[in-house]
C-alpha positions as CSV (number, residue, x, y, z in Angstrom):
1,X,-1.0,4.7,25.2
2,X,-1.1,2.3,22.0
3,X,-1.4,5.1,19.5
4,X,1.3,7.3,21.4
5,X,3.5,4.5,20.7
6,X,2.0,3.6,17.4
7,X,2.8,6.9,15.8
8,X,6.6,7.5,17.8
9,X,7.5,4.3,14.8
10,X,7.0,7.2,12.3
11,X,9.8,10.1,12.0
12,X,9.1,12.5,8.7
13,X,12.1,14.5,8.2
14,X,10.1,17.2,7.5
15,X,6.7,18.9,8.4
16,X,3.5,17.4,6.9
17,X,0.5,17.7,5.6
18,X,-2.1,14.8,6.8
19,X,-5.4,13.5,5.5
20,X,-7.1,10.9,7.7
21,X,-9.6,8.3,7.3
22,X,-9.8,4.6,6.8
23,X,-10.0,4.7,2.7
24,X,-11.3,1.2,2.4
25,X,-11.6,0.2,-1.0
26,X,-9.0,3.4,-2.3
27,X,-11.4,4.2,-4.6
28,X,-11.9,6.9,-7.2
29,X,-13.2,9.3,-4.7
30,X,-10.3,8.6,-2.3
31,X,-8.1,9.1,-5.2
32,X,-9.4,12.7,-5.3
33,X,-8.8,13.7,-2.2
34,X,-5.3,12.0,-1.9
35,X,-4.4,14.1,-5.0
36,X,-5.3,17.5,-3.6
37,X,-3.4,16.9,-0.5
38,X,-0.2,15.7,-2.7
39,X,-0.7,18.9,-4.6
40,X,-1.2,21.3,-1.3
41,X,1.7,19.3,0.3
42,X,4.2,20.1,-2.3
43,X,3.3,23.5,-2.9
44,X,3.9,24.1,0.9
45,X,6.5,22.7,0.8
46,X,5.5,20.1,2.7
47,X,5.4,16.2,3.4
48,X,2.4,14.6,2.5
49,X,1.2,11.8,4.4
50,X,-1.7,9.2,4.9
51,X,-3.3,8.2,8.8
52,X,-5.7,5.1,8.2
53,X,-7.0,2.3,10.5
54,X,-6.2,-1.4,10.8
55,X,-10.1,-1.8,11.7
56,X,-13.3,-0.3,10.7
57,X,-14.1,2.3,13.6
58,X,-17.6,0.8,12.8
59,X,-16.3,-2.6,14.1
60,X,-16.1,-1.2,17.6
61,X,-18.7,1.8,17.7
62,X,-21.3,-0.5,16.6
63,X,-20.2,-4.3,16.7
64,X,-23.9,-5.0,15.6
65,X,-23.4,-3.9,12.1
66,X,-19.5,-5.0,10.9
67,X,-18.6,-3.7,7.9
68,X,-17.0,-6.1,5.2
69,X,-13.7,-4.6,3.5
70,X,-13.3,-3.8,0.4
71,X,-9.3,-4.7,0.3
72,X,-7.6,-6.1,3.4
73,X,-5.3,-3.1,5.3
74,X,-2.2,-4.6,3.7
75,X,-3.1,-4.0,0.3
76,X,-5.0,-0.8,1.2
77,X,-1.6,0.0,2.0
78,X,0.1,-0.4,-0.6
79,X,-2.9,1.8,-3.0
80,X,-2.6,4.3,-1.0
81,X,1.3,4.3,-1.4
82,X,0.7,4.2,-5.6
83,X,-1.0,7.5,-4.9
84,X,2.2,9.0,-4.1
85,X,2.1,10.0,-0.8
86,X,5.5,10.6,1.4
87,X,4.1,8.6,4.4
88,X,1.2,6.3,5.2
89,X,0.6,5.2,9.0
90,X,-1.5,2.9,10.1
91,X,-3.4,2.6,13.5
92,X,-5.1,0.3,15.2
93,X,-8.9,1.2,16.1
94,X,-9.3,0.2,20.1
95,X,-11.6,1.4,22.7
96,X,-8.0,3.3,24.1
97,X,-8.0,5.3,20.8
98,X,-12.0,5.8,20.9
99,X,-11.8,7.8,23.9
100,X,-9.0,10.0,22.7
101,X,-10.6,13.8,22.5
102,X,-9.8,15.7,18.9
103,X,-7.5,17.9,21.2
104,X,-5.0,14.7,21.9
105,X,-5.3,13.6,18.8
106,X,-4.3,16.2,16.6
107,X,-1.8,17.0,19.3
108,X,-0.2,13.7,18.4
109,X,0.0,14.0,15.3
110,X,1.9,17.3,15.6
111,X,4.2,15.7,18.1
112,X,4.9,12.4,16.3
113,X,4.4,13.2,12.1
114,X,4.9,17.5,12.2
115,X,2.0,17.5,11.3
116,X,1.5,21.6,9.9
117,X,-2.2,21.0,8.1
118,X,-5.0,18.4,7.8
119,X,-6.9,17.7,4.5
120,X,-10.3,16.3,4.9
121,X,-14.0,16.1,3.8
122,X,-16.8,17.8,4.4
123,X,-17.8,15.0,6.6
124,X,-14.9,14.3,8.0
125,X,-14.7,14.2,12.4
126,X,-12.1,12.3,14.3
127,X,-12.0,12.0,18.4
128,X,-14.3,11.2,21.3
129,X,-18.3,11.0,20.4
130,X,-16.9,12.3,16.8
131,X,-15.9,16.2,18.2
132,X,-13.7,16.9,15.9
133,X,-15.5,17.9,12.9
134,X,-14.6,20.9,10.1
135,X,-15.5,23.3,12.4
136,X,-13.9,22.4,15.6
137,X,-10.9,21.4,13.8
138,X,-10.4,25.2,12.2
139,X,-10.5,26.6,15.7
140,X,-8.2,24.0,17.1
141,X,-5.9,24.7,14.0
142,X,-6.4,28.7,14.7
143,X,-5.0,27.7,18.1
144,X,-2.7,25.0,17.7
145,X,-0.4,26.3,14.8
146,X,-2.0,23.8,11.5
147,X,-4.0,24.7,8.8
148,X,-8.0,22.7,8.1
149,X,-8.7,22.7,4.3
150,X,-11.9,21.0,3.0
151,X,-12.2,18.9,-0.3
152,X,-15.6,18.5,-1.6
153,X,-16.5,15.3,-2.8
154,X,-15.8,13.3,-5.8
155,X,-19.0,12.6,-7.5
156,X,-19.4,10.0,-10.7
157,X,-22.3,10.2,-13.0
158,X,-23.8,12.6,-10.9
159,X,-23.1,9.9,-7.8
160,X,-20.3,10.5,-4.9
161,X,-17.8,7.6,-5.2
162,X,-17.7,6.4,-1.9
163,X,-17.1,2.9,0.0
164,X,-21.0,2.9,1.1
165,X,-22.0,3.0,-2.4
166,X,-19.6,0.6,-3.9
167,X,-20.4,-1.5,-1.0
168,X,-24.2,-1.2,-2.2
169,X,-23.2,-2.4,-5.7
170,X,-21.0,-5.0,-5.2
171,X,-24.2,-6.7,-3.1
172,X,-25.9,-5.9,-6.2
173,X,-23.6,-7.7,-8.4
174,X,-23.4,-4.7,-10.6
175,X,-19.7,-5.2,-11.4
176,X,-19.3,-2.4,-14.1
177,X,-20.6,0.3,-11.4
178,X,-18.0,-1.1,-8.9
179,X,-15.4,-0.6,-11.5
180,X,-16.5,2.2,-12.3
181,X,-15.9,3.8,-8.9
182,X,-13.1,1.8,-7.6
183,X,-11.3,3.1,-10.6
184,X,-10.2,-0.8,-11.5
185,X,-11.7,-4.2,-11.0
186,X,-12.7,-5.6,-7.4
187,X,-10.6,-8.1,-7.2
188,X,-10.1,-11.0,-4.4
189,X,-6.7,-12.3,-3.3
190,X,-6.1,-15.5,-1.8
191,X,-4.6,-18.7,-1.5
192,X,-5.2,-21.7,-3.3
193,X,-6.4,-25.0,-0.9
194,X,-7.4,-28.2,-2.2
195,X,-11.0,-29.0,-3.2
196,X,-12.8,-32.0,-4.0
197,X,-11.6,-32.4,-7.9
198,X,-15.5,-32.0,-9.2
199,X,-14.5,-29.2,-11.4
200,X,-12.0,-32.0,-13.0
201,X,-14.3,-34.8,-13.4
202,X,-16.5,-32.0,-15.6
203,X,-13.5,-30.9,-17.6
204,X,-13.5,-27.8,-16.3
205,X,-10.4,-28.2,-13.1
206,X,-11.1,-25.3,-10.7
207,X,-8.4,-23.4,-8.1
208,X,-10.7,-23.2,-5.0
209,X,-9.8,-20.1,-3.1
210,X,-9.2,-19.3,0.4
211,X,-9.7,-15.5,1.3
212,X,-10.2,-13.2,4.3
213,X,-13.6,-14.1,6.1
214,X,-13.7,-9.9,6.5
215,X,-13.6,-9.4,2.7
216,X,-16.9,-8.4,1.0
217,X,-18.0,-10.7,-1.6
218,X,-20.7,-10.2,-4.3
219,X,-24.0,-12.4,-4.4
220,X,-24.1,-16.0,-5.5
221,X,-22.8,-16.9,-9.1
222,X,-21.1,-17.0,-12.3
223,X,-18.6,-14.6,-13.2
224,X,-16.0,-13.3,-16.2
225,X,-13.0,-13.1,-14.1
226,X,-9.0,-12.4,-14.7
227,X,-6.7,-14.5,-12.4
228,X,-3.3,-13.5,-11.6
229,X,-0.5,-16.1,-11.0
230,X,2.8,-15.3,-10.3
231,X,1.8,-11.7,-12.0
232,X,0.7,-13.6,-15.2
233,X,-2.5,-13.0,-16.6
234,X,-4.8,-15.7,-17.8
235,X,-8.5,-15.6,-18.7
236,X,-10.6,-17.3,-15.6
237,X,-14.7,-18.3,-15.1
238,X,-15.4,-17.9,-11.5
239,X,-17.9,-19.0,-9.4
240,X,-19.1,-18.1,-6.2
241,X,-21.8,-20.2,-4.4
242,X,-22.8,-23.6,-2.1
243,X,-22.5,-25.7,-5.4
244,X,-26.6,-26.4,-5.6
245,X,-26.4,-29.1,-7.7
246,X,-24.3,-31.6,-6.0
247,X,-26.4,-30.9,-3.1
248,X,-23.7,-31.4,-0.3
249,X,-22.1,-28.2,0.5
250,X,-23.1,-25.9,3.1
251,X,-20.3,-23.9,3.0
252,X,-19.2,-21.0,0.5
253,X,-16.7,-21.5,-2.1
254,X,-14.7,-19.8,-4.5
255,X,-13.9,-21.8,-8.0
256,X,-12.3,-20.4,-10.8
257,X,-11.5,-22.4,-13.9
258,X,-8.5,-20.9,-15.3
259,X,-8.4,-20.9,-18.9
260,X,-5.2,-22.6,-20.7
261,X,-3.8,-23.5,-17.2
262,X,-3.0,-26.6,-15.9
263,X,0.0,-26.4,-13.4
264,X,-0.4,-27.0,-9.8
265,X,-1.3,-24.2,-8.3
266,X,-2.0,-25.4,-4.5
267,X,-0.6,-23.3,-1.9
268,X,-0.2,-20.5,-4.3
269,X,-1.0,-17.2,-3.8
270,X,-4.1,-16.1,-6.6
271,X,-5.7,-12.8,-7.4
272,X,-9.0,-12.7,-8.9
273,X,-10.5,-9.8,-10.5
274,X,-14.1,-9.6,-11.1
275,X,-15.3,-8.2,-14.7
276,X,-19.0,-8.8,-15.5
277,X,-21.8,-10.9,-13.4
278,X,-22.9,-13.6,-16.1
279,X,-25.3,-15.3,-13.9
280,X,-27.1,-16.3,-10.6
281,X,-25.8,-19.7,-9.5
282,X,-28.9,-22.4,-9.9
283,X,-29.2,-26.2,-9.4
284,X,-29.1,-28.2,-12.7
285,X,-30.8,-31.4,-13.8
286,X,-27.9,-33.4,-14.4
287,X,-23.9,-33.2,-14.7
288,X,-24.4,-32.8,-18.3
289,X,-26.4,-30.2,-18.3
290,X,-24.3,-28.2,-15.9
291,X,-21.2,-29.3,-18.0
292,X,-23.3,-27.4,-20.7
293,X,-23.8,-24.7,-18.8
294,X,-20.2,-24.4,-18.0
295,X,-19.4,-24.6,-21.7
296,X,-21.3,-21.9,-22.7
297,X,-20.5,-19.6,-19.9
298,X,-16.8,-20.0,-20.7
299,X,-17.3,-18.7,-24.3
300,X,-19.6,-16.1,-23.5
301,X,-17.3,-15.2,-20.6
302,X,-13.8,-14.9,-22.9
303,X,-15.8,-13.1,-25.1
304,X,-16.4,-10.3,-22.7
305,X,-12.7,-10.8,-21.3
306,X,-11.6,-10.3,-25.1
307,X,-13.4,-7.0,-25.4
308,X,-13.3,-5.6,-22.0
309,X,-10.7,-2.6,-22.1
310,X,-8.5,-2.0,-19.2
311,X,-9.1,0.7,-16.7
């Protein structure tokens, strides 16, 4: 069994305490969670530690309606490791795993990771047709030697931070909200592949970015951006769109013109993070009035970037 073998890679040299979920996005109300289980862990003297999923379960269960990520599993990752957990294991979603009643599966976990408690919400179910919910899990637990305690959600402005919402935003191009409860920009990492020099001939020279085709993007447009080089910082316009006015592109691209940078950059690995939505993305007249268009959003753009405080 995949899993069986999966979690045998991971040997905590102590008992545990596990939360469990795929915490796409790590967002504030992720955070939460994470930090009640670190708390709970070290009071019992215990490990904490971090299951999470390679794929959305969602991919599988209902292939009709694939989730977009948030942040690809490498740099969820690595969040979830800033959070200060002990361990963080990741699994891959198959049909194998699908099948695998709450029983087995928490019967792994106490095989492979000692695992002596789980931390969840009150949502929360794991195994075959979704069994394993609060209540089931408790009674297992009362049976199986490991203690079930529920966290109540994180809410935000009266709103529960959660990946469905911040999904909902960030297809609304409402930036500040996704900041808001990500706990830190969106931001998009890639590498940079040659483009067709346009941005150059306008005197604006763009990094066109490759990402992940599974990443979630926000609509069409213009945004106030930050772009990370090398882990330099440096003031970037960003835009996000078919490139109406040229009239020849059928394909989505990512431009950013990076402000007071002009090293070569292809092949490079880039992180964008998006700050405020300036505007939709529209066909212009002519190149001069885009190149006035692009003028003006760069100055309203490092205005914002000038007075926008970190998170």
């Amino acid at each position: 069994m995949q899993v069986d073998d999966e979690l045998a890679q991971f040997s905590p040299p102590a008992e545990t305490l596990i939360t469990i979920g795929v915490f796409d996005g790590v967002h504030l109300g992720h955070k939460f969670l994470i930090s009640k289980l670190v708390n709970l862990a070290a009071r019992q003297h215990l490990l904490s530690g971090i299951v999470t999923f390679r794929q959305h379960p969602r991919d599988l269960l209902a292939p009709k309606n694939k989730l977009l990520f948030l942040c690809n599993v490498e740099e969820r990752v690595q969040l979830l490791k800033n959070e200060g957990v002990d361990i963080v294991v990741p699994l891959t979603f198959n049909r194998e795993l699908a099948k695998v009643s709450a029983r087995d599966f928490v019967s792994l976990l106490q095989k492979h990771l000692k695992m002596r408690g789980l931390v969840i919400g009150p949502d929360f179910s794991l195994g075959h047709n979704r069994e394993g919910n609060a209540e089931m899990l408790r009674a297992l637990g009362a049976e199986m030697g490991f203690s079930v305690t529920v966290v109540a959600p994180k809410t935000i402005d009266g709103e529960v931070a959660s990946s469905t919402v911040i999904r909902q935003a960030l297809a609304e191009g409402d930036m500040e909200k996704v900041t808001r409860l990500l706990g830190r920009p969106f931001s998009l990492k890639g590498t940079v592949a040659r483009g067709e020099h346009r941005g150059t001939g306008l005197g604006f020279p763009t990094v066109n970015l490759k990402i992940d085709a599974k990443m979630a993007l926000p609509p069409d447009g213009v945004y106030a951006t930050r772009a990370y080089i090398e882990e330099q910082e440096y003031q970037a316009m960003t835009n996000i769109g078919l490139r109406p006015t040229f009239g020849d592109n059928n394909e989505r691209t990512i431009e950013s013109f990076i402000l007071n940078y002009n090293q070569d950059v292809y092949g490079k690995a880039v992180k964008i993070e998006l700050i405020q939505r300036l505007r939709e993305e529209k066909t212009f007249a002519s190149i001069e009035e885009l190149k006035q268009q692009i003028a003006e959003d760069v100055k309203r753009g490092s205005a914002i970037l000038n007075t926008q405080g970190r998170e």
